[in-house]
C-alpha positions as CSV (number, residue, x, y, z in Angstrom):
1,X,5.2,-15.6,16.4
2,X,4.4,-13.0,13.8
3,X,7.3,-10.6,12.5
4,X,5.0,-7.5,13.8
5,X,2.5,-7.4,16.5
6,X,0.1,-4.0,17.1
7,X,-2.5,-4.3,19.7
8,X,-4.7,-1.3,20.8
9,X,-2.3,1.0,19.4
10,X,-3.0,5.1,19.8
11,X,-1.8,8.4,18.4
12,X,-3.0,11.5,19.5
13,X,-2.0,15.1,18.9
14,X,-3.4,17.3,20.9
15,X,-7.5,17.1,20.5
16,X,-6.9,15.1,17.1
17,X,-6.9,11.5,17.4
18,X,-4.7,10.4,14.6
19,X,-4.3,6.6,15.3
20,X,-7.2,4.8,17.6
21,X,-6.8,1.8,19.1
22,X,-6.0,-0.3,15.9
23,X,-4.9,-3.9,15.9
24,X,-3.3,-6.6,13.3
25,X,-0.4,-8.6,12.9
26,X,2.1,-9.4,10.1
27,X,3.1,-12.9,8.9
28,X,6.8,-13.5,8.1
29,X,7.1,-14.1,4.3
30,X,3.6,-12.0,3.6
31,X,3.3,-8.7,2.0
32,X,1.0,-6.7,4.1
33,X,-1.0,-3.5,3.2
34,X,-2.2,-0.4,5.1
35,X,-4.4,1.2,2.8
36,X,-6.8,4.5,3.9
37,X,-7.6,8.5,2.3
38,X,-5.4,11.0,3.5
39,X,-5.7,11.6,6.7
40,X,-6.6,8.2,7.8
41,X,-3.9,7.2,10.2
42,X,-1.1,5.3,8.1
43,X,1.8,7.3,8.1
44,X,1.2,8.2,12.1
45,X,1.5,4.2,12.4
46,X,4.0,3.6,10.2
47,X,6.3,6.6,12.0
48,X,5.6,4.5,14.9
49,X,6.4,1.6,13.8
50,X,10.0,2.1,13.2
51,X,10.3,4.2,16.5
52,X,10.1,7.5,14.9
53,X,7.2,8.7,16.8
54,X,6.6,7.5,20.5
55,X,3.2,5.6,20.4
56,X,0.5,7.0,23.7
57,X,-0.5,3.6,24.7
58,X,-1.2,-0.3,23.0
59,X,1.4,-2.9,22.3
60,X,3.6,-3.0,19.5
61,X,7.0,-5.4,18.9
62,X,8.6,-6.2,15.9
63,X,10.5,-9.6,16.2
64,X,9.2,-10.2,19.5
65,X,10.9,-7.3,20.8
66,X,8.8,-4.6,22.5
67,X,9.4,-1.2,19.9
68,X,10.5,1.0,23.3
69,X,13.4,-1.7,24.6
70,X,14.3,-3.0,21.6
71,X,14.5,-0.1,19.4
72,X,18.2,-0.6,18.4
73,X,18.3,-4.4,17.8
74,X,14.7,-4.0,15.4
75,X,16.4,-0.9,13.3
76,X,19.2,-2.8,12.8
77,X,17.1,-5.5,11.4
78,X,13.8,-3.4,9.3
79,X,14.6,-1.7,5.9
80,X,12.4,1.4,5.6
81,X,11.5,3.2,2.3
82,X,9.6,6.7,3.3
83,X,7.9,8.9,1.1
84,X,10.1,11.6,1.1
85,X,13.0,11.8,-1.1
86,X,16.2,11.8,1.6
87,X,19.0,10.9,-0.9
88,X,22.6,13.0,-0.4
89,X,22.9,15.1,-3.4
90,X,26.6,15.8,-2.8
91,X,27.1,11.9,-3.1
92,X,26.7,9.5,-6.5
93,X,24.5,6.6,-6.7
94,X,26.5,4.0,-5.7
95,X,28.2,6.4,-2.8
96,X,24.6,7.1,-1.6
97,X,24.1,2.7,-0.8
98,X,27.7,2.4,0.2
99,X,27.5,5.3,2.6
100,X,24.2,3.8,3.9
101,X,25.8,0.7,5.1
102,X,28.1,2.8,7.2
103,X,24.7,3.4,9.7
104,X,24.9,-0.2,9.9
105,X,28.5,-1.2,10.6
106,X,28.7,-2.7,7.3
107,X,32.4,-3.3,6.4
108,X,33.4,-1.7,3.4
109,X,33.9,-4.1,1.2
110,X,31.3,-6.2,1.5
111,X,29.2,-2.8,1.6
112,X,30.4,-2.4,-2.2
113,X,29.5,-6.1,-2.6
114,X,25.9,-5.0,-2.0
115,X,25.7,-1.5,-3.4
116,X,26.9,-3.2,-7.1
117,X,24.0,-6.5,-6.2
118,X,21.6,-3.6,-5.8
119,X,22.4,-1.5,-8.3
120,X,22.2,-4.9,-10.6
121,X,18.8,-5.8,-9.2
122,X,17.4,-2.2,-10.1
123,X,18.7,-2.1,-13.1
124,X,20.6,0.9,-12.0
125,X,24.2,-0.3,-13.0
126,X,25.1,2.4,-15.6
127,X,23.5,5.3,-13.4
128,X,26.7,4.4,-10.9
129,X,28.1,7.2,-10.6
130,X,25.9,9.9,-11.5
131,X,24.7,12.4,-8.9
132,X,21.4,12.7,-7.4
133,X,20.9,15.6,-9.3
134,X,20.4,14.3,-12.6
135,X,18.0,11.4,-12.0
136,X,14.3,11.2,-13.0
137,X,11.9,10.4,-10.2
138,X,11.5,7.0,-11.1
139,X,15.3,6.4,-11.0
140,X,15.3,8.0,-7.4
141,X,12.6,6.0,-5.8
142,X,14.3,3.1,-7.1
143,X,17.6,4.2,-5.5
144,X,15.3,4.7,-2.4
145,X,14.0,1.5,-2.5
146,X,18.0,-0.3,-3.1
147,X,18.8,1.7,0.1
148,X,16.2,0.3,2.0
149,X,17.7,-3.5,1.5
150,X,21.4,-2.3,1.9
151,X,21.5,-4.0,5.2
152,X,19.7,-6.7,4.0
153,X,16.7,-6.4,6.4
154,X,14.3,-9.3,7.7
155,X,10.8,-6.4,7.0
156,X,10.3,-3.7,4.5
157,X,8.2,-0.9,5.4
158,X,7.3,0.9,2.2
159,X,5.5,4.0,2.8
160,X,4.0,4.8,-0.6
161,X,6.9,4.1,-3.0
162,X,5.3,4.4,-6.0
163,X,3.4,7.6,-5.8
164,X,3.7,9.9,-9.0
165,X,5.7,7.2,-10.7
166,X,5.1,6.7,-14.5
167,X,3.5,3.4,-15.6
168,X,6.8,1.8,-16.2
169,X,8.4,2.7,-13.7
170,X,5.6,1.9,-11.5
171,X,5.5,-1.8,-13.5
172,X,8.9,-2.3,-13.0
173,X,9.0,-1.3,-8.8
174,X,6.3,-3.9,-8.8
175,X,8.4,-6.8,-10.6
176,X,11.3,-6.4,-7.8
177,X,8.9,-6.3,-4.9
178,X,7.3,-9.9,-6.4
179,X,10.7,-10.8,-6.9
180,X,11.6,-10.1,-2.6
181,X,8.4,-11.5,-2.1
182,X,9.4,-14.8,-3.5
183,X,13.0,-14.5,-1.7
184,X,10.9,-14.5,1.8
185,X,10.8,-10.7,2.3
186,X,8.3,-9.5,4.4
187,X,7.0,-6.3,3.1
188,X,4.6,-3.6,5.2
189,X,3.1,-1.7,2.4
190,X,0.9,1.5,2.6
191,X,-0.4,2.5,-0.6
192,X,-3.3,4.9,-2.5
193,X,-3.1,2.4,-5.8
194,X,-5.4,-0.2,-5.3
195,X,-4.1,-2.3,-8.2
196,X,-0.9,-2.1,-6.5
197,X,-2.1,-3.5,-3.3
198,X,-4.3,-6.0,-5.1
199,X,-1.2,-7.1,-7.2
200,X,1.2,-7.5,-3.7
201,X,-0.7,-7.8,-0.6
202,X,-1.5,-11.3,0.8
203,X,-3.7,-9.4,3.7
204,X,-4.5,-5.7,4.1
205,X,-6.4,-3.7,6.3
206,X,-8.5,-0.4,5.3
207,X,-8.3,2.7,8.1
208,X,-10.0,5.8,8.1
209,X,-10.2,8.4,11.1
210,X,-7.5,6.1,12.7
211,X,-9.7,3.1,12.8
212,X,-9.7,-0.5,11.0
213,X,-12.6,-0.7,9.1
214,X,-12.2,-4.1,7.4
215,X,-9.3,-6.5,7.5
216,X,-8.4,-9.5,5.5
217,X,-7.5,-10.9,1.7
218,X,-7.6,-8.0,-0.9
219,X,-10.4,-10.8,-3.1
220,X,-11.9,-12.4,-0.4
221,X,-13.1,-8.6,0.9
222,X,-14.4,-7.4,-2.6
223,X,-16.1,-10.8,-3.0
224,X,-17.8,-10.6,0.4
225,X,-18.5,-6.7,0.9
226,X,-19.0,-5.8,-2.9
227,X,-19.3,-8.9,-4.5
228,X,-18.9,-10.5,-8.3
229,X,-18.9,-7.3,-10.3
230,X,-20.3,-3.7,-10.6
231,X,-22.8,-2.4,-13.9
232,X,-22.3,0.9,-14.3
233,X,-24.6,3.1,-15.8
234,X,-24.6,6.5,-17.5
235,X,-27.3,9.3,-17.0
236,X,-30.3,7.4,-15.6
237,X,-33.5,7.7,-16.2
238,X,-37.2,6.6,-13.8
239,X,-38.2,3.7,-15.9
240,X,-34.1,2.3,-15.3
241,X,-34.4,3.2,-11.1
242,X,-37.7,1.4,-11.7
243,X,-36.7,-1.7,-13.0
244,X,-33.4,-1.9,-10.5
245,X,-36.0,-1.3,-7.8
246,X,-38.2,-4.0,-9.3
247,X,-35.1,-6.3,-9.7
248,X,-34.0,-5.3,-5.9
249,X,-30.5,-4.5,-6.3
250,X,-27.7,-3.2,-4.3
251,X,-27.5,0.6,-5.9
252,X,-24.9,3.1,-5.2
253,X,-26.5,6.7,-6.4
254,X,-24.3,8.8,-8.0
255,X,-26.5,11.3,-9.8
256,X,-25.7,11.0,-13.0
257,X,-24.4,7.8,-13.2
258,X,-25.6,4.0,-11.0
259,X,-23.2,1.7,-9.7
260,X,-25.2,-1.8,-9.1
261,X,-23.1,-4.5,-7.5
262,X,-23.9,-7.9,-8.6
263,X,-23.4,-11.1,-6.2
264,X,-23.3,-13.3,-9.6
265,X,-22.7,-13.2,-13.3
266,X,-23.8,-11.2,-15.8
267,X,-27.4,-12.2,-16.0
268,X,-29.4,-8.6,-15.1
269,X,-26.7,-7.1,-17.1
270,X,-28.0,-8.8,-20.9
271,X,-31.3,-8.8,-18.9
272,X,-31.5,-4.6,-18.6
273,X,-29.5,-4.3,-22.1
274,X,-32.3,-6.4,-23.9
275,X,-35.9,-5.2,-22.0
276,X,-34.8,-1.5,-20.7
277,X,-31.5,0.2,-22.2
278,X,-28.2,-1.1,-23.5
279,X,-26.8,2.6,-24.1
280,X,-24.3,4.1,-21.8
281,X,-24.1,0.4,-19.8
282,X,-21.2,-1.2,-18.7
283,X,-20.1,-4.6,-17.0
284,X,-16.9,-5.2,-15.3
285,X,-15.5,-7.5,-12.5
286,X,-15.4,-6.0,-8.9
287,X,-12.4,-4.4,-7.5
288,X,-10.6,-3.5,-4.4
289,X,-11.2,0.4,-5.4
290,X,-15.0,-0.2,-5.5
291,X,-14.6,-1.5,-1.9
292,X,-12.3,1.6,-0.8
293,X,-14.6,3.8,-2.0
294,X,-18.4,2.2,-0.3
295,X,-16.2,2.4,2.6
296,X,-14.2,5.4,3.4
297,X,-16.7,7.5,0.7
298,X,-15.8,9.5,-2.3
299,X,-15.7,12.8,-0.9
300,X,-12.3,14.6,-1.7
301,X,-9.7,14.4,1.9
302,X,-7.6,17.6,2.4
């Protein structure tokens, strides 16, 4: 039985469909990611995924438990890390975990058993008793994320917890989710950093206008719907369209710059650098953003 279950689920506000009709499952143990533009769907799913927004139809049950009967039983089980910064400034770091486990009828000891594990495994220790106040965002997300395993929970939702992180602090949120990952964690992750989701996610699905539009392994998709790797090419000119055209590649027209995607090595890359134009050429492997981008487009989402 998977951990999560979502069949036919929908969303809609008024005229706006915001979720429609989507479908997956997660695997206990597997880190699974919900990827899409703004706009796309996510966080209507997620919100309704942890019974903070009433879902319009479809099936959806979290530990075999159907979300509307079993609401209290799966919160008491699910550790959620939202966007949104919802820390108590009046209260220290430590305070903010030990206060946590209160929701969950932690005792207090052992509450203080697992605020000073967390605070270990964050490397948040000698921020203990500082207030909110004074942390950098990386610290707080951090906290955020210590919060969210307080009552030590069976799934992690993670809606975006990285976003407008510094590298490091992005490098090291990455480390700790590996590091639950190996433990047995299973994480629901959405995400706009497509390294992030190629570095964690076992499977992943890509929405846009509240629909799936691929699902599957992050490699296995670029492999099979971009392919080996992507020449990029600066300011074009007829006698290079000419010989892609002649060569008949897969060509993504940019204006001023090509993107060909190659099913196999390298060789029309030294081929078109040696007979045509090495200038302004570029070779490099395939990735989960090219795929992102051919499908949900490059326009800019409000």
């Amino acid at each position: 039985m998977p951990i999560l279950k979502v069949e036919s689920l929908r969303k809609n506000y008024g005229t706006l469909t915001a979720v429609d009709g989507i479908s997956f499952d997660v695997q206990s143990g597997e880190c699974f990611g919900l990827l899409g533009p703004n706009g796309a769907g996510k966080t209507s799913t997620i919100r309704m995924l942890y019974g903070y927004t009433p879902r319009d139809s479809g099936l959806l049950e979290v530990f075999g438990l159907d979300i509307d009967k079993g609401l209290r039983e799966i919160k008491r089980r699910i550790g959620i890390c939202q966007q949104e910064d919802s820390l108590d400034p009046d209260l220290s770091v430590r305070d903010n975990l030990i206060g946590y486990a209160r929701y969950f009828a932690i005792p207090k000891p052992e509450a203080e058993r697992r605020a000073d594990e967390l605070l270990g495994f964050f490397a948040l220790q000698n921020r203990a008793k500082d207030k909110i106040m004074v942390l950098s965002g990386g610290l707080k997300r951090r906290l955020m994320l210590a919060r969210a395993l307080v009552n030590q929970p069976e799934l992690l939702i993670l809606d975006e917890p990285t976003t407008g992180l510094d590298p490091q602090s992005r490098q090291l949120l990455w480390e700790k989710l590996a590091e639950l990952k190996k433990q047995g964690l299973t994480i629901l992750l959405t995400t706009h950093y497509m390294e992030e989701a190629e570095r964690l996610c076992d499977r992943l699905v890509i929405v846009d206008h509240g629909r799936i539009l691929v699902e599957g392994k992050p490699a296995a998709l670029v492999q099979e719907r971009v392919g080996h790797s992507v020449l990029e090419i600066a300011d074009p000119d007829q006698p290079l369209r000419d010989f892609l055209a002649r060569e008949k590649c897969r060509v993504e027209d940019l204006g001023s710059r090509l993107l060909v995607y190659l099913d196999h090595g390298d060789e029309l890359f030294l081929k078109l650098t040696r007979e045509v134009r090495a200038e302004g050429c570029m070779l490099r492997p395939a990735g989960l953003e090219d795929l992102f981008l051919n499908l949900t487009g490059r326009e800019l989402r409000e």
